[in-house]
DRENDO-1510 file (C-alpha; in Angstrom, 1 decimal, always signed):
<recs>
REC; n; res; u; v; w
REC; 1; UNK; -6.6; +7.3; +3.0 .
REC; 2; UNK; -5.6; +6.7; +6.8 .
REC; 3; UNK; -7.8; +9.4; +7.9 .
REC; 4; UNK; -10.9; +8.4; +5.9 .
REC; 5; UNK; -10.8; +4.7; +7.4 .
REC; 6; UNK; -10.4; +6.5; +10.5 .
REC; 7; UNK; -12.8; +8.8; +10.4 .
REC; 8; UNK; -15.3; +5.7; +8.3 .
REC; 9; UNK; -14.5; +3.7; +11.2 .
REC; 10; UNK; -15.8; +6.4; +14.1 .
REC; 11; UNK; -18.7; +6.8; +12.0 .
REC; 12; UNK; -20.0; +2.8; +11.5 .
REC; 13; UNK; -19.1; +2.6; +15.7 .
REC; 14; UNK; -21.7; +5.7; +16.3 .
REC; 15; UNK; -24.5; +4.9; +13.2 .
REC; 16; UNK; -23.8; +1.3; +12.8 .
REC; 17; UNK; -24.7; -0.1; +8.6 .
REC; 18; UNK; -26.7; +3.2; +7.5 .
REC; 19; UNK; -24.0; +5.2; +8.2 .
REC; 20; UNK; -21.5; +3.5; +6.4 .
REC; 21; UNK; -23.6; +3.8; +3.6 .
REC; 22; UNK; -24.6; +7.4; +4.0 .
REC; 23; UNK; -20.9; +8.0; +4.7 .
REC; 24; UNK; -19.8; +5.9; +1.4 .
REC; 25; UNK; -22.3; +7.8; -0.7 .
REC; 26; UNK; -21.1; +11.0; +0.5 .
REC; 27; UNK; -17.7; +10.4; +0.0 .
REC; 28; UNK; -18.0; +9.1; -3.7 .
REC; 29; UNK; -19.8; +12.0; -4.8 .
REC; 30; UNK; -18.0; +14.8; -2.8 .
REC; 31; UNK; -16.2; +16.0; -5.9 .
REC; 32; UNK; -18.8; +17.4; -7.3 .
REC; 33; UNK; -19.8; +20.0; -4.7 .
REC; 34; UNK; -15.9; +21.5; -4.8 .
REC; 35; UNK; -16.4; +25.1; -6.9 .
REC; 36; UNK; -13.2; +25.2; -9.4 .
REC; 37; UNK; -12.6; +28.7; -10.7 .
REC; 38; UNK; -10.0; +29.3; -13.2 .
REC; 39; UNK; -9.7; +32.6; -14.8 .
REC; 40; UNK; -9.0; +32.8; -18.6 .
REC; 41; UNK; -7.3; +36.7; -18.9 .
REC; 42; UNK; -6.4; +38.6; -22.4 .
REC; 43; UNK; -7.3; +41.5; -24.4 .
REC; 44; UNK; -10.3; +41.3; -27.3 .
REC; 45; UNK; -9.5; +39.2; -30.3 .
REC; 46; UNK; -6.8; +36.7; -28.9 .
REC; 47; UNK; -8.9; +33.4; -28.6 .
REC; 48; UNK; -10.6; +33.5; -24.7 .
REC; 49; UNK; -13.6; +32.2; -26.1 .
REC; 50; UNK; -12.2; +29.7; -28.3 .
REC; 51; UNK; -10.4; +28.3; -26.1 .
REC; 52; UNK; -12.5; +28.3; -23.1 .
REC; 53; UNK; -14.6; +25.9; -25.7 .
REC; 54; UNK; -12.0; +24.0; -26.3 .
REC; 55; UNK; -11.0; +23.0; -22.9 .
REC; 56; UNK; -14.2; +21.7; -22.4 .
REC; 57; UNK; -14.2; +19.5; -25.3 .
REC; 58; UNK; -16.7; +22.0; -27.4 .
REC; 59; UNK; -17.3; +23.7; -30.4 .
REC; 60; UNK; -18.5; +27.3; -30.9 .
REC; 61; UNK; -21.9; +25.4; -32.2 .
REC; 62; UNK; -22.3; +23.1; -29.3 .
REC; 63; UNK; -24.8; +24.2; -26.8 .
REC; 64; UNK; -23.4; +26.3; -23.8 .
REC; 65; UNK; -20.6; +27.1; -26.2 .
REC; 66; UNK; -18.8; +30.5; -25.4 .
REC; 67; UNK; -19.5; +33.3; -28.3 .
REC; 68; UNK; -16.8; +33.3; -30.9 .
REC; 69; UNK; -16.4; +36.0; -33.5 .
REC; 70; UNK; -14.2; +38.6; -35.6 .
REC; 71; UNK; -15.5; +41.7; -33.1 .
REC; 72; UNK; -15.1; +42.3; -29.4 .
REC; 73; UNK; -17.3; +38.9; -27.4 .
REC; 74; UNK; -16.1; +40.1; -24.1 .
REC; 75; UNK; -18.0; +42.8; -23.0 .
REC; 76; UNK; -17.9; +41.9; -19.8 .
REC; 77; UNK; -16.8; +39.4; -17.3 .
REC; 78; UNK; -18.7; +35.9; -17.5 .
REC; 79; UNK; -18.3; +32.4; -16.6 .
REC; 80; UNK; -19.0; +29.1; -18.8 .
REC; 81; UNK; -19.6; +25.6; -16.8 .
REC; 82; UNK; -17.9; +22.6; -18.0 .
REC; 83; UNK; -20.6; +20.0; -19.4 .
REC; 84; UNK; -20.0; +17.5; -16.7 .
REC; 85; UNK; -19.9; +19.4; -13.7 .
REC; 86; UNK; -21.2; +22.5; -13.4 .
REC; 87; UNK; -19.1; +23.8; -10.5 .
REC; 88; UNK; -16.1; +23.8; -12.9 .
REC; 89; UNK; -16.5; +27.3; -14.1 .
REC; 90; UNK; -13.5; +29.4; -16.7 .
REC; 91; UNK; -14.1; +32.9; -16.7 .
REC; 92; UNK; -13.5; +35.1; -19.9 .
REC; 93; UNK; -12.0; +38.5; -18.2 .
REC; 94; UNK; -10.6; +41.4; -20.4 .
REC; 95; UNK; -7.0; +42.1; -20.3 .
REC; 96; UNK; -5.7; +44.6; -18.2 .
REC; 97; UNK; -5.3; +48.3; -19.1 .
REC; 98; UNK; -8.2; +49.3; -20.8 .
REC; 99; UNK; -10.6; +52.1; -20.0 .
REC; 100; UNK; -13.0; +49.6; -18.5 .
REC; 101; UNK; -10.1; +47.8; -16.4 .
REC; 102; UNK; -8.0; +50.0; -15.6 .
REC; 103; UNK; -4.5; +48.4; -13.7 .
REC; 104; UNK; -6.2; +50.5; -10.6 .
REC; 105; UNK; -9.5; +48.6; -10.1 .
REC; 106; UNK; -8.3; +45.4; -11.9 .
REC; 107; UNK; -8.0; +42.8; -8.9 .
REC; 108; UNK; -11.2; +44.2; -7.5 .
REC; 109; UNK; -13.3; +43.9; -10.4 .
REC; 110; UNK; -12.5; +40.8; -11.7 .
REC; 111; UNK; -12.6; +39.0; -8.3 .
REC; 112; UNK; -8.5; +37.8; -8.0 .
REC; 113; UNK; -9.3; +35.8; -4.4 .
REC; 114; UNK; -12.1; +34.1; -5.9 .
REC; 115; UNK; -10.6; +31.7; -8.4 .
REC; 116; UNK; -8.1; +28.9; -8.1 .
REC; 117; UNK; -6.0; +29.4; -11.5 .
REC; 118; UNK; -4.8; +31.9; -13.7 .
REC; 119; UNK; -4.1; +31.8; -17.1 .
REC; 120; UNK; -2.7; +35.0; -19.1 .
REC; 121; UNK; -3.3; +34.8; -23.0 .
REC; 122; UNK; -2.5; +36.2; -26.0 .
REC; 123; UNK; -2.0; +35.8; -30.0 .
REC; 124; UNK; +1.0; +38.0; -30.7 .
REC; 125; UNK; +2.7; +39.7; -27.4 .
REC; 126; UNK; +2.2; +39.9; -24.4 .
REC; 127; UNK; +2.6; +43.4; -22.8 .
REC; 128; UNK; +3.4; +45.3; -20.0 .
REC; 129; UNK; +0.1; +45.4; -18.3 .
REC; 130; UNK; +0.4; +41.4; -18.8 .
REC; 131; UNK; +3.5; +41.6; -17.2 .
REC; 132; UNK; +2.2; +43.5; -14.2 .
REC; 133; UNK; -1.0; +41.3; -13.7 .
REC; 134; UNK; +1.6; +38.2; -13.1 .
REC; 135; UNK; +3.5; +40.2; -10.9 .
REC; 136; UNK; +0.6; +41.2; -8.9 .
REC; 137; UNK; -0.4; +37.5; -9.0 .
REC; 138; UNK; +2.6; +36.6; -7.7 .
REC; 139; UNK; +2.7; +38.7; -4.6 .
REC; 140; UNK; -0.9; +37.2; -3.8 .
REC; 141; UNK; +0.6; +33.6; -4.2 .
REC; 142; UNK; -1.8; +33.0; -7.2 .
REC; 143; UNK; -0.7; +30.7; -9.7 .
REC; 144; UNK; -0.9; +31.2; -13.4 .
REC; 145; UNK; +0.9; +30.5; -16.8 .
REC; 146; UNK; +1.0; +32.3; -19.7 .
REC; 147; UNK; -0.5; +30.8; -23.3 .
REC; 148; UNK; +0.1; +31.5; -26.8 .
REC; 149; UNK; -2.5; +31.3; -28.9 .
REC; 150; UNK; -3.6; +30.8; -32.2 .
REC; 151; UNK; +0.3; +29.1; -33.0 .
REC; 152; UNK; -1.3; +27.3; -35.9 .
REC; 153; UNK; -2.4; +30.0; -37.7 .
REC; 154; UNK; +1.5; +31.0; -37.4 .
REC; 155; UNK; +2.7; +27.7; -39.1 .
REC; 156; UNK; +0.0; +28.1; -41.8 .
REC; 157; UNK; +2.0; +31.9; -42.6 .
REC; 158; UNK; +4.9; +30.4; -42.5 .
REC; 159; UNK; +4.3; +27.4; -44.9 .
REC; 160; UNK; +3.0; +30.0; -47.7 .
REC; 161; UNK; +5.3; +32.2; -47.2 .
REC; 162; UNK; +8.3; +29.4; -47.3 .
REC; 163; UNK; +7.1; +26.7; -49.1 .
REC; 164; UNK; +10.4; +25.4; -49.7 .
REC; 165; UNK; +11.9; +26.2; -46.4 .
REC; 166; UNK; +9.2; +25.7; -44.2 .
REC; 167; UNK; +10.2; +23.8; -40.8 .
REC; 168; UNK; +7.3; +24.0; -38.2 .
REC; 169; UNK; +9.7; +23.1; -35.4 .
REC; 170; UNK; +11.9; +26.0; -36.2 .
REC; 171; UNK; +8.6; +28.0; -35.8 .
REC; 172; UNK; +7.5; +26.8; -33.0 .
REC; 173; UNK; +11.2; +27.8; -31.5 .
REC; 174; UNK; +10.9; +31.1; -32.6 .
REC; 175; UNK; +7.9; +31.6; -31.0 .
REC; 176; UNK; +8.9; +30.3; -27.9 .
REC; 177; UNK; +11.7; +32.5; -27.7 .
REC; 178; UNK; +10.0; +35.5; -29.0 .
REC; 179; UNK; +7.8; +34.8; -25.8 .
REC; 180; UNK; +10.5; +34.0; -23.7 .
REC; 181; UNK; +12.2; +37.6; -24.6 .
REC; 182; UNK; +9.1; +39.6; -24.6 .
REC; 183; UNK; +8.4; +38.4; -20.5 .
REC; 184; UNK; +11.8; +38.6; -19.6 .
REC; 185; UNK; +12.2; +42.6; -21.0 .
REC; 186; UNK; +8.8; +43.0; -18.9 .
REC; 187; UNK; +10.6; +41.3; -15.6 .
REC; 188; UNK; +8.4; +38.4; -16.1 .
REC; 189; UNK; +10.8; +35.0; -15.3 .
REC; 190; UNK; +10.3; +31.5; -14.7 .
REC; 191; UNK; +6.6; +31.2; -15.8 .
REC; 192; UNK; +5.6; +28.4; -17.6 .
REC; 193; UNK; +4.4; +29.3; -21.2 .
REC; 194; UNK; +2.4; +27.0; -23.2 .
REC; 195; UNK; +2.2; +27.7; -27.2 .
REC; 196; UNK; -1.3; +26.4; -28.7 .
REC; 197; UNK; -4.0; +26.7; -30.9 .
REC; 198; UNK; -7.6; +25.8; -29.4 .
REC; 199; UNK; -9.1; +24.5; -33.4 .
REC; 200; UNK; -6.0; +22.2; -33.2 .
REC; 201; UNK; -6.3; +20.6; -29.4 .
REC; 202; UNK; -4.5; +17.4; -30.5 .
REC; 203; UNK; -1.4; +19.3; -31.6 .
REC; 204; UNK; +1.4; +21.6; -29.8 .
REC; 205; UNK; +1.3; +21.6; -26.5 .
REC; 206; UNK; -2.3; +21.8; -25.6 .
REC; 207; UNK; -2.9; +18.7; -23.9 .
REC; 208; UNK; +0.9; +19.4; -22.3 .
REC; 209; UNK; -1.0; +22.6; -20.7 .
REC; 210; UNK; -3.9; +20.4; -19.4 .
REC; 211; UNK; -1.6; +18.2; -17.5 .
REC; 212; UNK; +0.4; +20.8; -15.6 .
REC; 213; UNK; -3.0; +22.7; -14.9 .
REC; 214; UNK; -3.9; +19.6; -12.6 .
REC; 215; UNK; +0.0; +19.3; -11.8 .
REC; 216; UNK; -0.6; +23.0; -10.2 .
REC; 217; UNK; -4.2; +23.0; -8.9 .
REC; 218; UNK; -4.6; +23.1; -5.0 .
REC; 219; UNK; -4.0; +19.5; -3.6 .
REC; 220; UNK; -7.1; +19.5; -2.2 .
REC; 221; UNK; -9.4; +20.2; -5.8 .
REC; 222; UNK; -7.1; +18.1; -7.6 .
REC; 223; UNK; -9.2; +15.4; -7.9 .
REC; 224; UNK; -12.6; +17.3; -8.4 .
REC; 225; UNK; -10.7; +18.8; -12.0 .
REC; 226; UNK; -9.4; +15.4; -12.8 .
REC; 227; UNK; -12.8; +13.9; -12.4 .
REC; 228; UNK; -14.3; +17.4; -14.8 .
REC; 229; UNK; -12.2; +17.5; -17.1 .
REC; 230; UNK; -12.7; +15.6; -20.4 .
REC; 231; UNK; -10.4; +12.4; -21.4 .
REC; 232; UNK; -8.8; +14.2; -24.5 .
REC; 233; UNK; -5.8; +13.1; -24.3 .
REC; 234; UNK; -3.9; +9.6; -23.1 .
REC; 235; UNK; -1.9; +11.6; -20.1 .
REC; 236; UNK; -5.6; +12.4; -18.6 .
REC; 237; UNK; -6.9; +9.0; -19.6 .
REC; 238; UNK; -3.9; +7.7; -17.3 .
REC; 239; UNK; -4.8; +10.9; -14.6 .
REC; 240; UNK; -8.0; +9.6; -14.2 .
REC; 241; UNK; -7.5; +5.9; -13.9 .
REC; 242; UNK; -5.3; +6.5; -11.5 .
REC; 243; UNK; -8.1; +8.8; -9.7 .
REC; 244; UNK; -11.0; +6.0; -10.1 .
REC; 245; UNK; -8.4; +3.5; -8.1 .
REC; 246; UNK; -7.5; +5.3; -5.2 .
REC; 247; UNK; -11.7; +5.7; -4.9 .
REC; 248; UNK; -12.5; +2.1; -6.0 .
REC; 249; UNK; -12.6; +0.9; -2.2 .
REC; 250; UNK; -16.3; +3.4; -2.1 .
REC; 251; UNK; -17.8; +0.8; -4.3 .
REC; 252; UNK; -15.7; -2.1; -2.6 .
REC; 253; UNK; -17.2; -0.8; +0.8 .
REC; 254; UNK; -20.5; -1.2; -0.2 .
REC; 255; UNK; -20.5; -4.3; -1.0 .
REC; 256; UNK; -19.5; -4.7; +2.4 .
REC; 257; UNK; -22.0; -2.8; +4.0 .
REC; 258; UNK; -24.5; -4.8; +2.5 .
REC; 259; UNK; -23.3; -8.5; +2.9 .
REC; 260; UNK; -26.8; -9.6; +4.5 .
REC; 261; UNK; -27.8; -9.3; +1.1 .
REC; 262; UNK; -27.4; -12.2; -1.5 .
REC; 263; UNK; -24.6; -11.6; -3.7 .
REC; 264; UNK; -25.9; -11.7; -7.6 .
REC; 265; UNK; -22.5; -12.6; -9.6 .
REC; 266; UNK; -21.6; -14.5; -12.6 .
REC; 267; UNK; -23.2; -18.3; -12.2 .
REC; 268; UNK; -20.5; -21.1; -11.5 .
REC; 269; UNK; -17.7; -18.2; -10.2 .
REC; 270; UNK; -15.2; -19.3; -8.2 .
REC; 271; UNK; -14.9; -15.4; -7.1 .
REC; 272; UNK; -17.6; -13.9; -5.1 .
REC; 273; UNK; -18.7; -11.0; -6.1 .
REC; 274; UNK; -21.4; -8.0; -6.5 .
REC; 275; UNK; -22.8; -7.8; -9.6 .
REC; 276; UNK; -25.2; -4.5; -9.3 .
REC; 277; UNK; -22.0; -2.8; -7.5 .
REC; 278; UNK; -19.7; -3.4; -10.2 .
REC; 279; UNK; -22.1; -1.9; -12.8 .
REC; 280; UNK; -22.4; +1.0; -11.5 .
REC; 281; UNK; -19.5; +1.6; -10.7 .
REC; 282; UNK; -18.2; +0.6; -14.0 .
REC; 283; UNK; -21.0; +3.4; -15.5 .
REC; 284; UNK; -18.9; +6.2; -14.2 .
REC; 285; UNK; -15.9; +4.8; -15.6 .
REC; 286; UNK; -17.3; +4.3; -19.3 .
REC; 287; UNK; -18.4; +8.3; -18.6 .
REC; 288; UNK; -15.4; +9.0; -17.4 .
REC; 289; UNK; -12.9; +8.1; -19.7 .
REC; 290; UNK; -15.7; +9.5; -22.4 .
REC; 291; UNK; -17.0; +6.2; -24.0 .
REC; 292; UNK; -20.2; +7.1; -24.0 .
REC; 293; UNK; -22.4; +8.6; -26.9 .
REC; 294; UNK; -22.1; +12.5; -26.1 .
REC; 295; UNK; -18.7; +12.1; -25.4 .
REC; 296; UNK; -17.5; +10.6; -28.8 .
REC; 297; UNK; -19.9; +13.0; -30.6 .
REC; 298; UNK; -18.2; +15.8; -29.3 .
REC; 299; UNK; -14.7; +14.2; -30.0 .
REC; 300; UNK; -15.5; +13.4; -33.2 .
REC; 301; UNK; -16.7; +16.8; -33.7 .
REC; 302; UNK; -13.6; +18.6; -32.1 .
REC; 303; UNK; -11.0; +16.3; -34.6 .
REC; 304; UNK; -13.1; +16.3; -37.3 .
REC; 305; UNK; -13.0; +12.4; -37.5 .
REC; 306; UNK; -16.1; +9.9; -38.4 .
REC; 307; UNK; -18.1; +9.3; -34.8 .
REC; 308; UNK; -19.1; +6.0; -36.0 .
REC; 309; UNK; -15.6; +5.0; -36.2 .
REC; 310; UNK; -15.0; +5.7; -32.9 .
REC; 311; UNK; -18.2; +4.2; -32.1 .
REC; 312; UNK; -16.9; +0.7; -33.7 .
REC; 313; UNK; -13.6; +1.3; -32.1 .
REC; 314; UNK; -15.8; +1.4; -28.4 .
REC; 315; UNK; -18.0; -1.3; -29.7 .
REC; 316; UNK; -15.1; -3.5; -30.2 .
REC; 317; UNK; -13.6; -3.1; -27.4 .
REC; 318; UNK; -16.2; -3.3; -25.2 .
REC; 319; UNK; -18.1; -5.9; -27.0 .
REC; 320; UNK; -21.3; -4.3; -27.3 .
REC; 321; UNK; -22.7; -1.5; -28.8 .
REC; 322; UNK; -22.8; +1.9; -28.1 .
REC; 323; UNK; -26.7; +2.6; -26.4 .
REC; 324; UNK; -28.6; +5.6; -27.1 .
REC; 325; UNK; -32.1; +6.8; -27.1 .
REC; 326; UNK; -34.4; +6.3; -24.0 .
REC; 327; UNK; -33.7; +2.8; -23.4 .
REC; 328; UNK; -29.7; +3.9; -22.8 .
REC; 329; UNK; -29.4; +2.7; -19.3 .
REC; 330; UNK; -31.1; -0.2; -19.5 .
REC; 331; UNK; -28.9; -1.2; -22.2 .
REC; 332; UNK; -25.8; -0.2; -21.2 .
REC; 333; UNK; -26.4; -2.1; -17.8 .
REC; 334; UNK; -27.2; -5.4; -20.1 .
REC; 335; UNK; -23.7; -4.7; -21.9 .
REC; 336; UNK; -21.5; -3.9; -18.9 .
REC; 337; UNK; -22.7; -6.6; -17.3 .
REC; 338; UNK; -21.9; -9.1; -20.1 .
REC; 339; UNK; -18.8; -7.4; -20.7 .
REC; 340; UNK; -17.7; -8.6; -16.9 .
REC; 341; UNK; -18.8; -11.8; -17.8 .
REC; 342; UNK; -16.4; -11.8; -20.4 .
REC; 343; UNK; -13.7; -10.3; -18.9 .
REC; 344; UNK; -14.1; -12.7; -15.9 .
REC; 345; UNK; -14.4; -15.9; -17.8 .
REC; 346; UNK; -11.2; -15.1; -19.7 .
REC; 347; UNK; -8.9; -14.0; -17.0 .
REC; 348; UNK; -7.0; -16.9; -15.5 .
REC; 349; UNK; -7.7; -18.1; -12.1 .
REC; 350; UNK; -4.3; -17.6; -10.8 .
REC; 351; UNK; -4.0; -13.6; -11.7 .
REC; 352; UNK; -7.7; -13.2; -10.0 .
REC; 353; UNK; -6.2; -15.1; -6.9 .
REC; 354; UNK; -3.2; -12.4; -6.7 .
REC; 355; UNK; -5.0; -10.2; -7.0 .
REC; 356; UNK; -7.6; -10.5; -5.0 .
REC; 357; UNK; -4.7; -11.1; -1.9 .
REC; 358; UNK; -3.3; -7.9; -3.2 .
REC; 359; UNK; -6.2; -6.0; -2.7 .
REC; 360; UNK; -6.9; -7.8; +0.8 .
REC; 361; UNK; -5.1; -5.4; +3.0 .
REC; 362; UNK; -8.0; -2.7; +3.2 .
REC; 363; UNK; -11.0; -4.9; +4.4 .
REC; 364; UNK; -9.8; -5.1; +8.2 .
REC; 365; UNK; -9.3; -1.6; +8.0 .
REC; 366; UNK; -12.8; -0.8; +7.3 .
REC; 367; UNK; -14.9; -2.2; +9.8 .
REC; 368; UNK; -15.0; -6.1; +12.2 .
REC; 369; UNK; -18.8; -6.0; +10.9 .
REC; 370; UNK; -18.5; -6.3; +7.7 .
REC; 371; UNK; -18.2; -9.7; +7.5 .
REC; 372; UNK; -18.3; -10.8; +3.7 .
REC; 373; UNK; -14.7; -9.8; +3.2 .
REC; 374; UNK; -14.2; -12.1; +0.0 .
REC; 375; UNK; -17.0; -10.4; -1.3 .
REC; 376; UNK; -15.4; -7.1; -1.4 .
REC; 377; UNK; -12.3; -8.6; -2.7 .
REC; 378; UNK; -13.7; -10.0; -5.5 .
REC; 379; UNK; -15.3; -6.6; -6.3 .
REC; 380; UNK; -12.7; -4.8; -6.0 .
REC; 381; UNK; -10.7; -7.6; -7.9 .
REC; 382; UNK; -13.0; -7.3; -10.9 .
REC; 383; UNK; -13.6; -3.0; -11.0 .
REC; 384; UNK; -10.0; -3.5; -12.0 .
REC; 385; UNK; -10.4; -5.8; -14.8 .
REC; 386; UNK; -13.1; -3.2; -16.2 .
REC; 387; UNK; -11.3; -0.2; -15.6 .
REC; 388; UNK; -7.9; -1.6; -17.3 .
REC; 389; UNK; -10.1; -2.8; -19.8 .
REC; 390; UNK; -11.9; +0.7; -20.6 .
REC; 391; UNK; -8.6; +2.8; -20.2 .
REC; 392; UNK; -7.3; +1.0; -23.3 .
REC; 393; UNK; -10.2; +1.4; -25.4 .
REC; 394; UNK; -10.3; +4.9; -24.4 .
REC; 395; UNK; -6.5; +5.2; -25.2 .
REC; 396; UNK; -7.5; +4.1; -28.6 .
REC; 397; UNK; -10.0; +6.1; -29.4 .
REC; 398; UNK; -7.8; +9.1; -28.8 .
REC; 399; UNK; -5.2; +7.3; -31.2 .
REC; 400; UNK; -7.3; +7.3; -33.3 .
REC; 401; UNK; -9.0; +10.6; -33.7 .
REC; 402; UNK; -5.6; +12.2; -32.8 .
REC; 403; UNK; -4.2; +10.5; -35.9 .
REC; 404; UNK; -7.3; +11.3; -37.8 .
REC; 405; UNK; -7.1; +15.1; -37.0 .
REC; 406; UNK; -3.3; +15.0; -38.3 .
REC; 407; UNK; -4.3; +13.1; -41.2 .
REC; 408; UNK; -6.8; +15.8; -42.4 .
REC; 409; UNK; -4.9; +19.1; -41.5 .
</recs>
């Protein structure tokens, strides 16, 4: 943070207003131009596709879907965007060994320098060849895990088989160990191994896999995959709350930048603040934490649960309802803003004061020129208030379709 003021500063001494701005602008929207490569590795038949869908929040039917079937879908290497930002990119590579790839041309062909992450696959062992891609890995300083798929299809056996006996967490040990054993004949140690089932993304350790992916990405993407990935789960949720504070002073900083022009904010506020700035800002957040239409349709559709239950869920929270069709922004601008309203007429005057002195510190550190400091206070004050309030409705809707996709296994 240090540096950016720094460097913010230099650049407001040099261009003077339009430069903060330009600066802002570029700063708030720099994720998106980071490239995020992560390569998705395993022989035909153990569940690349599916679950190269599933960690972007789609089904084999949704459009830009990867091609999911009982014969041989990977042909040849090939790269699926993620919906929201299409610099995000998985790659579905064969598994090593095979006529095509042999261990000889392996790195070459698929690439290794170009992507960020590794992650080795498979839905019954993982082999020898598996064994020596991760070693190889690990003399480039490459990171990777290794994933076992398809674990639910395991418990399903199981519970025929023993329908008196059946324990699922005794499964799921067996498995692990089974794993555990197979790496370690193959020299293979102290790699994380993640058992899931990509039709079943709300249960084993899917969403456990998600968070350590971030955990391990290189410090300086972090934030780009955090900001691409979808909000399936309540640890992301939390990930990227946490990521829209530490960016909230961009919005605060325009306010700022622009304090020649008159404020529009609630009438009769005691807190000063910008209306238009905290709307949009607040836009990215309802996207973000996947609020919005497209985003419940497709989590409704991954948990099998009733989208206009999650819609009332949103609707509830929000206190408006979700907009659609081609009057969607203009609504959804009408609803933020009377959500803030609401939010701001309820909160009591003594929690806005602290924390509006909490929040304080930064405005010297941006520039002597910007002179309407309460002004950026007060927005920044109130992005919290809407953010807080739109992590918990998010956090609930997850509840609930998590709940939902237990309920109807």
């Amino acid at each position: 943070m240090a540096g950016i003021l720094e460097e913010f500063k230099n650049e407001c001494d040099s261009g003077g207003i339009e430069a903060c701005i330009s600066m802002l602008g570029k700063i708030r929207d720099e994720w998106k131009t980071i490239p995020l490569n992560v390569a998705v590795i395993g022989n035909s038949g153990v569940g690349k596709s599916s679950f190269i869908n599933a960690i972007r929040g789609l089904n084999a039917d949704d459009e830009g879907a990867a091609a999911v079937g009982v014969k041989e879908t990977t042909v040849d290497i090939e790269s699926y965007s993620h919906p929201s930002n299409p610099l995000l990119k998985f790659w579905d590579l064969p598994g090593v060994g095979s006529n095509r790839f042999p261990r000889q041309t392996y790195l070459s062909r698929i690439d290794v320098e170009r992507c960020d992450f590794f992650l080795l696959i498979t839905a019954d062992r993982f082999t020898e060849n598996d064994s020596w891609l991760g070693s190889e890995l690990r003399k480039r300083n490459r990171k990777y895990f290794f994933i076992r798929t398809k674990v639910g299809v395991d418990i399903s056996n199981d519970k025929k088989a023993h329908p008196r006996t059946h324990d699922e967490e005794a499964v799921m040990k067996k498995i692990r160990e089974s794993t555990e054993e197979q790496l370690k004949a193959n020299r293979c140690e102290n790699v994380p191994i993640f058992l899931i089932d990509s039709y079943q993304p709300t249960k084993f350790e899917f969403h456990h896999l998600e968070h350590k992916l971030i955990e391990e990405f290189p410090e300086l993407k972090k934030e780009a995959l955090i900001l691409s990935l979808p909000a399936t789960s309540k640890e992301t949720i939390q990930l990227k709350g946490a990521t829209l504070r530490t960016r909230m002073w961009i919005a605060t900083g325009l306010t700022g930048v622009v304090a020649a022009i008159p404020l529009p904010a609630v009438p009769g506020a005691f807190l000063i603040f910008d209306m238009l700035v905290v709307i949009e800002e607040a836009i990215s957040y309802y996207k973000q934490l996947g609020l919005d239409e497209a985003s419940l349709k497709r989590c409704a559709s991954r948990t099998s649960t009733d989208y206009l239950k999650l819609q009332a869920i949103v609707a509830n929270g929000l206190g408006f309802n979700i907009p659609s069709g081609e009057e969607c922004n203009e609504e959804l601008r009408q609803g933020l803003a009377q959500l803030v309203t609401v939010l701001y007429n309820h909160a009591e005057d003594d929690m806005l004061a602290s924390k509006v002195k909490e929040v304080s510190w930064f405005i010297p550190q941006i520039h002597p020129f910007i002179a309407v400091t309460a002004s950026i206070a007060g927005t920044y004050t109130i992005l919290e208030l809407v953010l807080e309030k739109m992590e918990s409705v998010a956090v609930e809707v997850i509840q609930f379709a998590t709940k939902s996709a237990i309920d109807t296994e």
